[in-house]
C-alpha positions in Angstrom: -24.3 -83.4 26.2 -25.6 -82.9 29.8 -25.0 -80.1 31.3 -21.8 -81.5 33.6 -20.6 -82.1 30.0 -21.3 -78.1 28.9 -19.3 -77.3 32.2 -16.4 -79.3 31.6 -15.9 -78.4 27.7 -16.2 -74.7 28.2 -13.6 -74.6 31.2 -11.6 -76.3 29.2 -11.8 -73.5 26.1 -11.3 -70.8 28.3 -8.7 -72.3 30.3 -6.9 -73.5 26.6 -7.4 -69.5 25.4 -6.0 -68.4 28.8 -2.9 -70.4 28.2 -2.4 -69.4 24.3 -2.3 -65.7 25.4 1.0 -65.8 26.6 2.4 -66.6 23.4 0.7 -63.5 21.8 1.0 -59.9 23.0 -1.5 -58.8 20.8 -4.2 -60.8 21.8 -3.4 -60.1 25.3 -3.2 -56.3 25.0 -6.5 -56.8 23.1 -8.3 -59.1 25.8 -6.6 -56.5 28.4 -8.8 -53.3 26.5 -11.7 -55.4 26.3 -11.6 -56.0 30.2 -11.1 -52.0 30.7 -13.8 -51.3 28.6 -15.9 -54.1 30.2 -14.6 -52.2 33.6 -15.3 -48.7 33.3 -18.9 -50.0 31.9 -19.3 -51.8 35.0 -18.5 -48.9 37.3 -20.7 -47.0 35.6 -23.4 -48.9 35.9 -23.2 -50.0 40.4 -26.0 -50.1 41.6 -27.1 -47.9 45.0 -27.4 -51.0 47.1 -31.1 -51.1 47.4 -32.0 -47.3 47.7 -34.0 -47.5 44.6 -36.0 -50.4 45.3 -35.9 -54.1 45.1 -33.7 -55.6 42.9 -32.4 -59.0 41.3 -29.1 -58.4 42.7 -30.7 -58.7 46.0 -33.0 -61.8 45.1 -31.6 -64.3 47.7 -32.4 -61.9 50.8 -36.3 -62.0 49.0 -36.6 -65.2 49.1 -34.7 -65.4 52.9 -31.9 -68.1 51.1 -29.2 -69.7 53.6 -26.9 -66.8 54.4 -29.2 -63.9 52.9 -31.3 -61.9 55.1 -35.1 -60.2 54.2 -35.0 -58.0 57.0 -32.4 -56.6 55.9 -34.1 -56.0 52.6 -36.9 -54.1 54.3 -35.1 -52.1 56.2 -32.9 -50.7 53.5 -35.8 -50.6 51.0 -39.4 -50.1 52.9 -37.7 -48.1 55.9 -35.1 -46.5 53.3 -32.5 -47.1 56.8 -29.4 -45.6 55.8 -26.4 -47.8 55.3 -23.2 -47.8 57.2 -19.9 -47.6 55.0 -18.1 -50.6 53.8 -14.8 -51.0 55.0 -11.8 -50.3 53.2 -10.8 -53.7 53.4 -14.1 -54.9 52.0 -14.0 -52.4 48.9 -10.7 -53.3 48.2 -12.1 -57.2 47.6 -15.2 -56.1 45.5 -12.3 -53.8 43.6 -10.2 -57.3 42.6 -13.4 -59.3 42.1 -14.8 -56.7 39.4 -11.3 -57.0 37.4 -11.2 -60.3 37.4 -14.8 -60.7 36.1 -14.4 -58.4 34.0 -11.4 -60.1 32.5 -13.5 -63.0 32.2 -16.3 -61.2 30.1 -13.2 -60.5 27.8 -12.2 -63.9 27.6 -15.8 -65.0 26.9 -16.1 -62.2 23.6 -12.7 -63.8 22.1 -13.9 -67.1 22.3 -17.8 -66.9 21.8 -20.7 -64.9 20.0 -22.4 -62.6 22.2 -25.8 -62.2 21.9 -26.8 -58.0 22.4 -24.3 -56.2 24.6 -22.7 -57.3 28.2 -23.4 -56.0 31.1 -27.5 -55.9 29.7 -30.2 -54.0 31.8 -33.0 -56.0 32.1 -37.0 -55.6 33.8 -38.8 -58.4 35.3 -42.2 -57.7 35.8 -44.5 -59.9 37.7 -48.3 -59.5 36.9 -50.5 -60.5 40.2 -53.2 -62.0 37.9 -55.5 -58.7 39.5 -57.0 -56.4 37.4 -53.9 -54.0 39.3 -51.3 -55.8 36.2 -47.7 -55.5 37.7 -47.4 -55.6 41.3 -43.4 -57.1 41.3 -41.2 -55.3 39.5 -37.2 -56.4 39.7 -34.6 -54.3 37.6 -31.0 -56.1 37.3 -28.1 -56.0 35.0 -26.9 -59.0 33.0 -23.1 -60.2 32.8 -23.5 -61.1 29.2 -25.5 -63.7 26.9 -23.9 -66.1 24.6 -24.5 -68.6 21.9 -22.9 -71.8 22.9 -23.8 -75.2 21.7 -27.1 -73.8 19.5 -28.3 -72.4 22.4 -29.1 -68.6 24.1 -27.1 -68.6 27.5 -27.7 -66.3 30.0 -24.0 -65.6 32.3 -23.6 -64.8 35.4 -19.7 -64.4 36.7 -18.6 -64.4 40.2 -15.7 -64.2 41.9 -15.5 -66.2 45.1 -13.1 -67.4 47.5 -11.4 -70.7 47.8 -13.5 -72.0 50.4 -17.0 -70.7 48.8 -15.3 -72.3 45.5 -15.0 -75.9 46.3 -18.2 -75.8 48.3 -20.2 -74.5 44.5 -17.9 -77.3 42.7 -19.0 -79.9 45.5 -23.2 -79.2 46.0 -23.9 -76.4 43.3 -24.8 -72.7 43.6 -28.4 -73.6 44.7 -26.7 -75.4 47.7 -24.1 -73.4 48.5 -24.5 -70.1 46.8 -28.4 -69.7 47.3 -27.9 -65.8 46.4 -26.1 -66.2 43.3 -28.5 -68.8 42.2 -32.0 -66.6 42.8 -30.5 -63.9 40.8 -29.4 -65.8 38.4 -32.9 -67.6 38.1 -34.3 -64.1 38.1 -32.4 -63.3 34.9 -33.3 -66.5 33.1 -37.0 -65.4 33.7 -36.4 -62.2 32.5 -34.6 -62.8 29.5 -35.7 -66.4 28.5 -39.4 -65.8 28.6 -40.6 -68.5 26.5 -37.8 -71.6 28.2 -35.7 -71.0 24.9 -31.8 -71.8 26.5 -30.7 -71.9 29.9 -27.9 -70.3 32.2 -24.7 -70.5 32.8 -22.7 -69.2 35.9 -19.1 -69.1 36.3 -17.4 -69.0 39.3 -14.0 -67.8 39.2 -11.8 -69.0 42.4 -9.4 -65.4 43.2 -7.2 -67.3 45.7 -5.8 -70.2 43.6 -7.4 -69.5 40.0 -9.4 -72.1 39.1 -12.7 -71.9 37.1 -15.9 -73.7 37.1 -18.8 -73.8 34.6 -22.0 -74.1 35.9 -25.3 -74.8 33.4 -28.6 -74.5 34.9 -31.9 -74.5 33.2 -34.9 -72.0 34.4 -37.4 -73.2 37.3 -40.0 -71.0 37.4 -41.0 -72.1 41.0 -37.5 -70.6 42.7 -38.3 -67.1 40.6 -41.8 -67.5 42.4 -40.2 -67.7 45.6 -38.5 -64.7 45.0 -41.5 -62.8 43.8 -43.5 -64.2 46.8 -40.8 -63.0 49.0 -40.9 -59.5 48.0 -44.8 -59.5 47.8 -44.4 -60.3 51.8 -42.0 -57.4 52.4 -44.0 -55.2 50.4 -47.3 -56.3 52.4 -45.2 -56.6 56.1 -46.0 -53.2 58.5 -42.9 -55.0 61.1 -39.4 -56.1 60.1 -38.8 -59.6 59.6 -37.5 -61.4 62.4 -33.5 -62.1 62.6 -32.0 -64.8 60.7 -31.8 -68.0 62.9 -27.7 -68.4 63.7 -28.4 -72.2 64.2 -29.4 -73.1 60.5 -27.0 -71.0 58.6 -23.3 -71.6 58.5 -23.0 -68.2 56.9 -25.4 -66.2 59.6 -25.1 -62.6 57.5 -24.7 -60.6 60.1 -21.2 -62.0 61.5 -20.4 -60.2 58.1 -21.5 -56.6 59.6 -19.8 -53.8 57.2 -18.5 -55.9 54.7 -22.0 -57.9 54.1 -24.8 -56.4 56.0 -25.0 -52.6 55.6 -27.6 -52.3 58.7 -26.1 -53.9 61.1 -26.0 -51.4 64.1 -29.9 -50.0 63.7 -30.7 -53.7 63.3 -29.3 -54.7 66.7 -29.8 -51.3 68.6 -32.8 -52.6 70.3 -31.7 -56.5 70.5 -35.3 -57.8 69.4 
């Protein structure tokens, strides 16, 4: 089966289980526990938004993706600049997109076998080829990882909007959702050393409920650009420039609070 194939016949199961729950209460109070559990795990585990150093989570700003931003990966994590609070507004959304992914992860444990626990930590670690060993070291935390078709699966899940939906079903994460995809590729590196499986991320559409399936297979050369990226704001002694308004239809700072935690010390001096 190609990988269009994968997508289709899994959105199908979990769209089939969804369906069959309303005719059992027991399964649904026992995929609703699940999601909790999957929750509270979740909460425990959120990460200090770059404080702590570089991380997967953040791979798309590394490797300066459409709608990401590396300066504002070295200020929060070379100049350790303080972030400005998200708005309630904002917190709220992250709040509903956490419930719903985590009543996906539930769905996912009824229907297939997972492979270790969800919601994984996991290390990448980059040797420079120098006798110094590591020099790139990117910590993350994995959704889950399945068996599906005789394969490992590595699973991302994100909640998106409509818009942000049809434009992943349309031109694919790497197009449209450059973040999502260099995390994700950072994962598959990470966990799928030796090629063995391949990825799968699920984008879950929180205006109008629709889900799509998305398999990917590793490419080494977009995890390079991420490593290379953070190599440069490791070496840099200035900020990056600004990201260029004119080639990004999602220019990250007309997000301010609710996307770009730096905004005001970034602008302060207008260079």
């Amino acid at each position: 089966m190609t990988n269009y194939e994968l997508g289709k016949k899994m959105e199908a199961e979990i769209m089939a289980l969804i369906k069959s729950i309303q005719y059992d209460p027991f399964l649904a109070a026992k995929v609703e526990r699940e999601a909790a559990g999957y929750l509270l795990d979740h909460a425990d585990q959120i990460e200090d938004r770059g404080r702590d150093g570089y991380r997967m989570s953040s791979a798309g700003d590394y490797a300066d993706a459409q709608g990401s931003c590396n300066r504002r990966a070295y200020m929060v994590v070379e100049e350790r600049v303080e972030q400005e609070p998200l708005d309630g507004r904002v917190l709220l959304n992250f709040s509903y997109g956490d419930m719903i992914e985590a009543l996906i992860l539930a769905y996912l444990k009824q229907l297939y076998r997972f492979v270790g626990e969800p919601n994984h930590k996991v290390l990448l670690n980059v040797n420079s080829g120098s006798e110094g060993g590591v020099d790139v070291s990117l910590p993350g935390t994995v959704d889950c990882i399945i068996q599906y078709e005789g394969k490992k699966r590595v699973v991302e899940i994100k909640s998106v909007n409509s818009r942000a939906f049809f434009e992943i079903k349309k031109s694919g994460s790497r197009v449209s959702r450059a973040s999502t995809h260099y995390q994700h590729q950072c994962y598959l590196q990470a966990m799928l050393p030796e090629g063995e499986g391949g990825g799968i991320i699920i984008s879950i559409n929180k205006d109008m409920g629709y889900i799509y399936c998305e398999f990917v297979d590793l490419d080494p050369t977009e995890v390079l650009t991420v490593v290379n990226g953070v190599r440069y704001l490791q070496g840099s002694e200035t900020r990056p420039p600004r990201p260029d308004r004119n080639k990004s239809d999602r220019f990250p700072c007309t997000w301010k609070t609710g996307r770009c935690g730096v905004y005001e010390e970034c602008w302060k001096d207008g260079v």
